[in-house]
Every structure is written in structure tokens, then in C-alpha cells.
Backbone as ProteinMPNN parsed JSONL, in Angstrom:
{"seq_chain_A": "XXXXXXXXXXXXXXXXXXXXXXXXXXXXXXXXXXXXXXXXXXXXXXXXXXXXXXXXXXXXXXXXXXXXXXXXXXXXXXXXXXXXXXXXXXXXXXXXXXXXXXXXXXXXXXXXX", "coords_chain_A": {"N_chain_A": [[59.314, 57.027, 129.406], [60.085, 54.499, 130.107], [60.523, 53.054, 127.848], [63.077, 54.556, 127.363], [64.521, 53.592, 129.136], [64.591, 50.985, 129.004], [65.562, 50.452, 126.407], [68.18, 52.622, 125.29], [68.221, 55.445, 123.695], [70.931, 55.588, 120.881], [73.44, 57.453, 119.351], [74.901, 57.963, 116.277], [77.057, 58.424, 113.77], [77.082, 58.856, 110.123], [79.275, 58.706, 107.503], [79.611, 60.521, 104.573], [77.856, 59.005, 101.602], [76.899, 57.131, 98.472], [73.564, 57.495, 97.68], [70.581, 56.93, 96.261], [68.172, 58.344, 96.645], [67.015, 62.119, 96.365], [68.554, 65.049, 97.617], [67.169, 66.308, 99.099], [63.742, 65.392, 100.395], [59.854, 64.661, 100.075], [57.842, 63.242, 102.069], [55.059, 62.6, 101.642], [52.499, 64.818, 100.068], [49.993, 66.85, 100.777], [47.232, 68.474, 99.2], [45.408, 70.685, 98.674], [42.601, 73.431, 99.524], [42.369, 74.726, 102.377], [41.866, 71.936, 103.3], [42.779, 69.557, 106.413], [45.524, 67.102, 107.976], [44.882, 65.066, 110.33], [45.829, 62.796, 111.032], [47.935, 60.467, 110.69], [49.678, 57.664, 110.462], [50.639, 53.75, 110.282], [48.801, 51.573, 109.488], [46.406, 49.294, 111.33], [45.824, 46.393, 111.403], [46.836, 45.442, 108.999], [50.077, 45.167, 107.938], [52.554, 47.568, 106.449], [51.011, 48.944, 105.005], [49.272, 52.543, 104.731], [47.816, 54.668, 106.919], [46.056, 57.687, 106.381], [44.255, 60.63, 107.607], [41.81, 63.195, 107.165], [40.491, 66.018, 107.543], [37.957, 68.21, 106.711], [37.235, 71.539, 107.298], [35.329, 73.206, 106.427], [32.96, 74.848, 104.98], [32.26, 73.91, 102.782], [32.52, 71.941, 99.665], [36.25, 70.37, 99.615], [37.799, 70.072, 96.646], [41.139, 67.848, 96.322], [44.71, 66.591, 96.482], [46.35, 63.582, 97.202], [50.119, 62.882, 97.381], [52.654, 60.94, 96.967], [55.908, 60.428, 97.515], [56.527, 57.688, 96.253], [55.371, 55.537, 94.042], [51.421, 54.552, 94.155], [50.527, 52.017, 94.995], [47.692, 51.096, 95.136], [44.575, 52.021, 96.87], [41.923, 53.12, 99.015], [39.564, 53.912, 100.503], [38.347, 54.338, 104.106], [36.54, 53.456, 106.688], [36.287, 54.649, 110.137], [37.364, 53.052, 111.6], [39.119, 52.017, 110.218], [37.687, 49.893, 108.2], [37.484, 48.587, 104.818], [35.954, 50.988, 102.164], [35.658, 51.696, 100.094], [37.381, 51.31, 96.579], [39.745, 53.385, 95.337], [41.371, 55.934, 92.881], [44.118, 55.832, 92.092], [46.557, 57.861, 90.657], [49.259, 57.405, 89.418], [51.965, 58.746, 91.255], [50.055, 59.874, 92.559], [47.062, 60.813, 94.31], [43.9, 61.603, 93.804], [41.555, 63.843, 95.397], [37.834, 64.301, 97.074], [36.446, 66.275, 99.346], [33.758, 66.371, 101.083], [32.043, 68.634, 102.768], [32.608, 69.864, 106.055], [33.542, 66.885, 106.811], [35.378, 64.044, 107.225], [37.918, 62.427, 106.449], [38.844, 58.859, 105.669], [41.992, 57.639, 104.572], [43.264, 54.591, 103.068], [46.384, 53.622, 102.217], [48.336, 51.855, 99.86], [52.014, 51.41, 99.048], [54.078, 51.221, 96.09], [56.736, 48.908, 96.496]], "CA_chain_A": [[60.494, 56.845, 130.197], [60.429, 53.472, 130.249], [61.309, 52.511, 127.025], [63.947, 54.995, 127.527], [65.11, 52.693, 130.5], [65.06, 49.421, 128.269], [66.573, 50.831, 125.329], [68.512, 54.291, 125.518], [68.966, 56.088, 122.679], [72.47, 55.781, 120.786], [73.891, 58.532, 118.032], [75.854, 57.201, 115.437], [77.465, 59.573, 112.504], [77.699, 58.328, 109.309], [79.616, 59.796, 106.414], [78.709, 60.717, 102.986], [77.278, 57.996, 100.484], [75.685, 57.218, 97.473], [71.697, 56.904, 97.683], [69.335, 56.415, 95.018], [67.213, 59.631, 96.731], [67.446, 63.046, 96.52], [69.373, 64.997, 99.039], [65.454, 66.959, 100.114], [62.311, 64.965, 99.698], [59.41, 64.812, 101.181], [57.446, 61.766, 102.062], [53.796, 62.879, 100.994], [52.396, 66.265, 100.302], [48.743, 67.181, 100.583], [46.901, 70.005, 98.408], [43.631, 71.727, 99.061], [42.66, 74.81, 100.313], [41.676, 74.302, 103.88], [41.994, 70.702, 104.075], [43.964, 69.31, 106.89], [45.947, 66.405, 108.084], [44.7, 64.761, 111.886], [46.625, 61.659, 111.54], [49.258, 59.724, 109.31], [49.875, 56.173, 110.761], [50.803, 52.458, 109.872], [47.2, 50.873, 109.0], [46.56, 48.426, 112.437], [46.185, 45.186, 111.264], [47.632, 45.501, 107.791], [51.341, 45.786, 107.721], [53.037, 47.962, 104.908], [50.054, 49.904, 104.535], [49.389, 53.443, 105.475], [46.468, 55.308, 106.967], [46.247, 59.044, 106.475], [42.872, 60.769, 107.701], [41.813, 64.253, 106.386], [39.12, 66.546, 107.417], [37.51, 69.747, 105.792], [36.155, 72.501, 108.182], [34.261, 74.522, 105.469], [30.975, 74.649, 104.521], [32.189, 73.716, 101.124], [32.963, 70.488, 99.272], [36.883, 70.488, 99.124], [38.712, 69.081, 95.835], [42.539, 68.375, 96.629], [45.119, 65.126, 96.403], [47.448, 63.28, 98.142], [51.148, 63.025, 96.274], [53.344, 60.468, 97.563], [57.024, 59.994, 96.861], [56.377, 56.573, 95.455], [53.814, 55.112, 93.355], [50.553, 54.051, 95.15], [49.56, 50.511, 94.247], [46.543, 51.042, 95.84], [44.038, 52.704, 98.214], [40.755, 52.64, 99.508], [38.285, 55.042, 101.412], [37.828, 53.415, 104.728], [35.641, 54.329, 107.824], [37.627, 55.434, 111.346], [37.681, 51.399, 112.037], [40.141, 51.178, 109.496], [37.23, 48.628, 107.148], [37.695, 49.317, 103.72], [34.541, 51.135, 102.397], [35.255, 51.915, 98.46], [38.394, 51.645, 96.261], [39.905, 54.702, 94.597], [42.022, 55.485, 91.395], [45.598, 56.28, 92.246], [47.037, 58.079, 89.488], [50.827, 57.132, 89.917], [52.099, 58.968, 93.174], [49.085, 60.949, 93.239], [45.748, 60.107, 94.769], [43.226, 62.904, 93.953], [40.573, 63.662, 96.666], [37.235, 65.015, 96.972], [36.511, 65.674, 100.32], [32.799, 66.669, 101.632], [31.662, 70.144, 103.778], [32.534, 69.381, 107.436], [33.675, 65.365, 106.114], [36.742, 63.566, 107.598], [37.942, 61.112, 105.309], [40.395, 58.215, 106.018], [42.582, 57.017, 103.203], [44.041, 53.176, 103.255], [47.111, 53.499, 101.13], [49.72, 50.909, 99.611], [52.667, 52.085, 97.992], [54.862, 50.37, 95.334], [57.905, 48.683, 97.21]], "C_chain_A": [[60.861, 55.371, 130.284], [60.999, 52.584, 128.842], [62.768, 53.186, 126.801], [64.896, 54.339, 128.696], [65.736, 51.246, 129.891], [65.648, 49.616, 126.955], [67.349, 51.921, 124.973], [68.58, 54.684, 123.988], [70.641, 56.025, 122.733], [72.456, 56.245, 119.578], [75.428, 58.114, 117.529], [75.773, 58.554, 113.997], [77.739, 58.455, 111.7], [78.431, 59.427, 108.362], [79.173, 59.504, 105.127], [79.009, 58.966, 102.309], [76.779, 58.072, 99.299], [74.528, 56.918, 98.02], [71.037, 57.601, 95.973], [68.224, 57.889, 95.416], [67.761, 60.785, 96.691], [68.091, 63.789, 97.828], [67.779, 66.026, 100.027], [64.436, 65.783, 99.751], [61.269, 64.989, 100.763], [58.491, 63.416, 101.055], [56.073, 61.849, 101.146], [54.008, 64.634, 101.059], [50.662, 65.835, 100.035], [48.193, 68.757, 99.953], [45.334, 69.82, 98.637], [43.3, 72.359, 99.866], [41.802, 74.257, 101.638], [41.895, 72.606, 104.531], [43.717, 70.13, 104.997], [44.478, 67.988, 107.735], [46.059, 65.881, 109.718], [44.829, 63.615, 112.308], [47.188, 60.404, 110.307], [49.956, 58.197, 110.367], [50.091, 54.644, 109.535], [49.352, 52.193, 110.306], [47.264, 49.484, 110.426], [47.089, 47.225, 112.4], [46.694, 44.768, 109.484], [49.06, 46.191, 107.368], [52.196, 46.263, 106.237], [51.912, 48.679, 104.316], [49.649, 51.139, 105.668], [47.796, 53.871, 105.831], [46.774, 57.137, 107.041], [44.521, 59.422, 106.444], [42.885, 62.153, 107.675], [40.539, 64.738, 106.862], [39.164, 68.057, 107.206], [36.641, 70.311, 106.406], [35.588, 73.815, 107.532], [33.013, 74.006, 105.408], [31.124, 74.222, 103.303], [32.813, 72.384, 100.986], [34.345, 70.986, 98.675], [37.379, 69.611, 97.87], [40.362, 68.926, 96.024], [42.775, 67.289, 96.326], [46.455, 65.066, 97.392], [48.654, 62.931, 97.227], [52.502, 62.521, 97.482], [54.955, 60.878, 96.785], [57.604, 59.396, 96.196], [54.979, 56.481, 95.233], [53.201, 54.64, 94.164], [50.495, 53.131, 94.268], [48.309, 50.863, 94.67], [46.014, 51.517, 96.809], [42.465, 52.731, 97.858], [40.262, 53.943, 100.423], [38.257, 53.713, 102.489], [36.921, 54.47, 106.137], [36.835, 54.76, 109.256], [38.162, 54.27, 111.888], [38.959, 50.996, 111.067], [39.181, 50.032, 108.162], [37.074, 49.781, 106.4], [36.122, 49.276, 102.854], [34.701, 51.226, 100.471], [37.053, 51.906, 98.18], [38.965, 52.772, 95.737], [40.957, 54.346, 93.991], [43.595, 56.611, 91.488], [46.427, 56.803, 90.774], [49.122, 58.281, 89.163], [51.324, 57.235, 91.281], [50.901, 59.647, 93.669], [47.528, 59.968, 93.671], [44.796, 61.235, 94.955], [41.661, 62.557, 94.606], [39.107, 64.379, 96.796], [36.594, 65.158, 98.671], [34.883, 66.674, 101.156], [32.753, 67.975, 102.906], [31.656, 68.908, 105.094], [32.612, 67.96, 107.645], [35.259, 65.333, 106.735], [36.073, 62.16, 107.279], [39.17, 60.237, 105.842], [40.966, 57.527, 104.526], [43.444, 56.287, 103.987], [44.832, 53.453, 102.269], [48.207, 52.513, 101.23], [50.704, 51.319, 98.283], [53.581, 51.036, 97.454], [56.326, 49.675, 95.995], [59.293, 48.628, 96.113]], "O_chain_A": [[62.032, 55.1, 130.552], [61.771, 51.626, 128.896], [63.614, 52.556, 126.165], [66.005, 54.803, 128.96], [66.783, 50.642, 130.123], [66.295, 48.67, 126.503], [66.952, 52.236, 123.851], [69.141, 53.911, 123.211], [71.417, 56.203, 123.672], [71.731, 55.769, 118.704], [76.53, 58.0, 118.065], [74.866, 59.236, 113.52], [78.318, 57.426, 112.048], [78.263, 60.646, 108.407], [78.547, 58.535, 104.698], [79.907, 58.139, 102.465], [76.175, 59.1, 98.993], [74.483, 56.036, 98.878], [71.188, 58.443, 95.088], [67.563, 58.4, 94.512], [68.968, 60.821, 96.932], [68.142, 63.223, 98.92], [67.595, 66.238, 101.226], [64.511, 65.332, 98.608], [61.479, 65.221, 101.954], [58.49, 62.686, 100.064], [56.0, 61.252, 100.072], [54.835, 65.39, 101.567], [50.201, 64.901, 99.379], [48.667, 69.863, 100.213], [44.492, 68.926, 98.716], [43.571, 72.079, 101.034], [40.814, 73.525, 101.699], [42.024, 72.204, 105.687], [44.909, 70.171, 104.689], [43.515, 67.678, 108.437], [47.064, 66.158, 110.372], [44.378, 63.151, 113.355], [46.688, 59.779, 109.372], [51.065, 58.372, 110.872], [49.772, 54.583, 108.347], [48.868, 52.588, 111.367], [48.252, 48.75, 110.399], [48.133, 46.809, 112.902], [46.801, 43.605, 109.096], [49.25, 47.244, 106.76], [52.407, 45.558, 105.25], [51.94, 48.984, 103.124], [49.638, 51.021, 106.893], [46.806, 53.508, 105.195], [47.654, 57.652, 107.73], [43.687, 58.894, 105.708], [43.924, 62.63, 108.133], [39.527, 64.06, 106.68], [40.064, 68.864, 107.436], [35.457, 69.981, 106.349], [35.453, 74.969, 107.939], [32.352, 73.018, 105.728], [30.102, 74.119, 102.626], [33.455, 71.794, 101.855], [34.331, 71.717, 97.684], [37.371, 68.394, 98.053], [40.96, 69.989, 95.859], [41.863, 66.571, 95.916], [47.174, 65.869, 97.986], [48.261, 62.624, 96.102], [53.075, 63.165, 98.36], [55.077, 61.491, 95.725], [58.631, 59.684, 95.582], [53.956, 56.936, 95.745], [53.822, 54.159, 95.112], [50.428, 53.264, 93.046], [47.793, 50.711, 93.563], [46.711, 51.593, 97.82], [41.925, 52.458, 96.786], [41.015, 54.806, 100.873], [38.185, 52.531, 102.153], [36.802, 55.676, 106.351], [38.012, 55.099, 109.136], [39.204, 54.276, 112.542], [39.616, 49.957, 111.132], [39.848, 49.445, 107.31], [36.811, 50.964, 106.615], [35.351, 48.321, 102.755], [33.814, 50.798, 99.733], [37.887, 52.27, 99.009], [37.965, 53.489, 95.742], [41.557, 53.275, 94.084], [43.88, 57.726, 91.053], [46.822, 55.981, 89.947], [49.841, 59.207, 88.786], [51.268, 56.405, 92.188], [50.69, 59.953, 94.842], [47.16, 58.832, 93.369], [44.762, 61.834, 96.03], [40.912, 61.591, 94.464], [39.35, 65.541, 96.47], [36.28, 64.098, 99.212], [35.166, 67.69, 101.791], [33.551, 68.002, 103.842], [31.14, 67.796, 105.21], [31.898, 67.527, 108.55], [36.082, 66.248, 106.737], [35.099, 61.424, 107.436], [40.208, 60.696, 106.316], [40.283, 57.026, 103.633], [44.111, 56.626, 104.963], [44.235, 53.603, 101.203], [48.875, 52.284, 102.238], [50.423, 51.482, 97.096], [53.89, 50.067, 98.148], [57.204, 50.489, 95.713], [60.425, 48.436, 96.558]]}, "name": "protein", "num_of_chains": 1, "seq": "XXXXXXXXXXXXXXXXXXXXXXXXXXXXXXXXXXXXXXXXXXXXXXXXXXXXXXXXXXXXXXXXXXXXXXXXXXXXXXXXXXXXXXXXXXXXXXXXXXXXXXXXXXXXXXXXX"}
């Protein structure tokens, strides 16, 4: 409420444009059976980088990936602190995952600007 006090919301219409994106997209997508998605944030002290954290409530070791919209430059395995623990091998937009029985994983990602 209070930032609703110091800044109100204001709704502005625009009309049609060109853009460079499609008229659906989606930002990321995640694949693998069971695995699921318990938090998608801006990375704390590293601006322009994302954190997405992933955990797998099977008894089994899932395989799945993450599949941005844009190319990843780069990403990293890190612990729940955010420090970066191993690099990993971004394969354009995709970032394929392996993700340990009863394992929550955080992924540091930087995407191509």
C-alpha cells in the first residue's frame, strides 16, 4: 500500500507498432517430467543476470532444460547464496539440466543483450 501511496499506478494505451518480437512468446520454458520452478528472480548482487531455482520431488534423477527466448551467454550452478559453484554449457537458448532425486538446483544465468 505504500508504494501504492507514493506512486499510483497509471494506464496508458498504446496503438499498434512494429516490434522485432513475435506477437506470443514466452520468456523461458522449462522441460522435465516432474521438475518444478520455486523461484525466477534478478540475481542480488549481479545486475542483468537471472536466478532461476528448480527442484525434483522424485526419487529419481531428473534430465530436463531450460530454453530461453534469447541466447544464454552464460550460466553457472550456484548454491541458495547465490556463489557460483560450477559453470555449465549453454547450448544457444537452451541450457540442458540434470537435476538429482529430491535436489534443488539454482541456475545463475546471463543472456545475450
Amino acid at each position: 500500500q505504500a508504494e501504492d501511496l507514493n506512486l499510483p499506478l497509471e494506464a496508458a494505451q498504446a496503438g499498434p507498432h512494429k516490434g522485432a518480437l513475435p506477437k506470443s512468446l514466452s520468456f523461458f520454458q522449462l522441460r522435465g517430467d516432474n521438475l518444478q520452478i520455486t523461484a525466477f528472480k534478478q540475481a542480488e548482487d549481479q545486475p542483468g543476470r537471472l536466478i532461476v531455482r528448480l527442484f525434483n520431488p522424485t526419487n529419481e534423477s531428473v534430465d530436463g532444460s531450460l530454453s530461453f527466448a534469447f541466447d544464454i551467454k552464460k550460466a553457472w550452478l550456484t548454491n541458495l547464496n547465490e556463489d557460483v559453484r560450477d559453470e555449465l554449457a549453454p547450448q544457444g537458448k537452451t541450457l540442458p539440466l540434470t537435476v538429482g532425486e529430491k535436489k534443488i538446483v539454482t541456475v545463475l544465468v546471463e543472456l545475450q543483450s
